[in-house]
N, C-alpha and C positions, 0 to 999 in steps of 0.2 A: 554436458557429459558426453564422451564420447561412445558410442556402442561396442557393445563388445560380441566382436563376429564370431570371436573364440566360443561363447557356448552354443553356437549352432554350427560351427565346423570342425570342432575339436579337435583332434591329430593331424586332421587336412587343411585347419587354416592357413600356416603360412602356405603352402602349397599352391591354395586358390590364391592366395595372392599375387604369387608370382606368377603365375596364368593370367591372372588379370592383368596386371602390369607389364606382363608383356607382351600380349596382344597390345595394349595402347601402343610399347615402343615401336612394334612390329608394323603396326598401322604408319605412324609417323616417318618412320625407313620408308615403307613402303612410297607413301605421297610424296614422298621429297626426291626418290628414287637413288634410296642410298643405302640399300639393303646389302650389295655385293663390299663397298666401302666399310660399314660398318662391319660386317662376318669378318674383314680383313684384320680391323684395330682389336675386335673384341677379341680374336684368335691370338694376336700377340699378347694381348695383356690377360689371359686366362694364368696362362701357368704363375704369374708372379703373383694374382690375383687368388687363387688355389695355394701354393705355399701359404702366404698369409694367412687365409683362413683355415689353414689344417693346423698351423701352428697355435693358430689364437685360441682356436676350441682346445687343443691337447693343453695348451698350458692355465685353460681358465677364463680366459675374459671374460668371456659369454659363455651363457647354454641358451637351448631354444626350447622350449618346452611343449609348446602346438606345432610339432612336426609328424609326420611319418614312421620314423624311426628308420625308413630305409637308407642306408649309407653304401657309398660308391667311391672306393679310392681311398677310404678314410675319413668323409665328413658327409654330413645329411645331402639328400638329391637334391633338398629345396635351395643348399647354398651353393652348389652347381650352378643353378636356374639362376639366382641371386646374383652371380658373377655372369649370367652372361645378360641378367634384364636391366642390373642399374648403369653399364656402360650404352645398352642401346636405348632406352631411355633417353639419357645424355646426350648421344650421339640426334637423336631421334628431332629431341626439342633444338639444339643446335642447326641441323641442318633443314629444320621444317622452318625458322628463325631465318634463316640464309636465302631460302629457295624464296621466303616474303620479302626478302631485303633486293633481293636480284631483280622480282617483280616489278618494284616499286622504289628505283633508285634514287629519288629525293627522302626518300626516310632513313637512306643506308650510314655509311659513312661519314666523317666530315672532310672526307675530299670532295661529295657531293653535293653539300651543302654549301658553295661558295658561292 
């Protein structure tokens, strides 16, 4: 069974969530040292990122229900955060993935395995 954070964080869970998770991705930028790189991709792809989820929530797809309720631009603050934790995340495991590959060039590529 999995736990449910929702009845000790109520309104605020997703919120903590993406506080949590993004401190991990923020961490991972950080040790890879790819915080300025990442800020750059995640800045491009906000706005297309934002469209989509303003449109998805106005027309239905989703609700969220353990939120805040506070809204910014048209859609809740937690999916702000959301658009900009599950690209640095990504970015995050990607380039911490890169920076071990670089380390340790016989586990990299198969150009280096020859």
């Amino acid at each position: 069974m999995i736990p449910d954070i929702g009845a000790a964080f109520g309104q605020y869970t997703y919120l903590l969530t993406e506080v949590v998770w993004g401190t991990v991705a923020v961490g991972l930028l950080y040790r890879a040292g790819a915080l300025v790189q990442a800020a750059r991709t995640i800045g491009a792809l906000y706005p297309i990122a934002y469209l989509w989820d303003w449109y998805t929530l106005r027309i239905g797809v989703f609700e969220i229900p353990l939120r805040t309720g506070v809204e910014l631009l048209g859609i809740p603050i937690e999916e702000h955060l959301f658009m900009v934790v599950v690209p640095a995340l990504v970015l995050g495991i990607h380039e911490t993935l890169r920076s071990t590959d670089e380390r340790h060039p016989s586990s990299g590529t198969a150009e280096n395995r020859v």
